[in-house]
N, C-alpha and C positions, 0 to 999 in steps of 0.2 A: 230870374228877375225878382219873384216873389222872396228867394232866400235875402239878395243881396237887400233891400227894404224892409224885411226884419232886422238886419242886422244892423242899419241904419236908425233903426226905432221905430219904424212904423209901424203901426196896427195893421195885419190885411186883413180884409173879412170876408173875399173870396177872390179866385186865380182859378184860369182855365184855360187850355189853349185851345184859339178856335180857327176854323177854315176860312180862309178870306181869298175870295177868287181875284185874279191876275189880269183878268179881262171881263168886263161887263158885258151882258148882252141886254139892249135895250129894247126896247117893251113899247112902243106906241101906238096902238090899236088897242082901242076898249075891249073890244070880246076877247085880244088874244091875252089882257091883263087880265080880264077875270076869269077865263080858265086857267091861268098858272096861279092866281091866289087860290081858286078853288083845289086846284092840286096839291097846294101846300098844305093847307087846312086838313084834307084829307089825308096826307101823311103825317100830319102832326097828332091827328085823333088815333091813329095805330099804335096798339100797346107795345110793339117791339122796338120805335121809333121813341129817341128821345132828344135829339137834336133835330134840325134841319137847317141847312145851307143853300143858298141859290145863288148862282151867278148871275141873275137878272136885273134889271132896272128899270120900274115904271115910275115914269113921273109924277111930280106932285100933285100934276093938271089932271092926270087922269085918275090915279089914287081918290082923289075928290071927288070921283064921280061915283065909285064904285059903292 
């Protein structure tokens, strides 16, 4: 994709392919939303770690709360 939009004329200024899960798993319980943010967090502060990806889905209702 990135080739064929240069070639096209476009400027890219970044391209990356990334994991986009198939099935959501949703999330509506406040405690079990904030230990999976807290689990993410914590795998994002590890220096081996440079992506992360989750199949999850907490709402906006609770997001807000957090």
């Amino acid at each position: 994709m990135r080739d064929e939009l240069a070639r096209e004329g476009l400027r890219i200024q970044a391209a990356e392919l990334i994991w986009r899960p198939t099935v959501l798993f949703p999330i509506t319980d406040k405690t079990a939303a904030e230990k999976a943010i807290t689990f993410i967090e914590k795998l994002e502060n590890l220096d081996d770690v440079s992506k992360v990806w989750v199949n999850f889905d907490i709402s906006d209702d609770i997001l807000s709360t957090l």
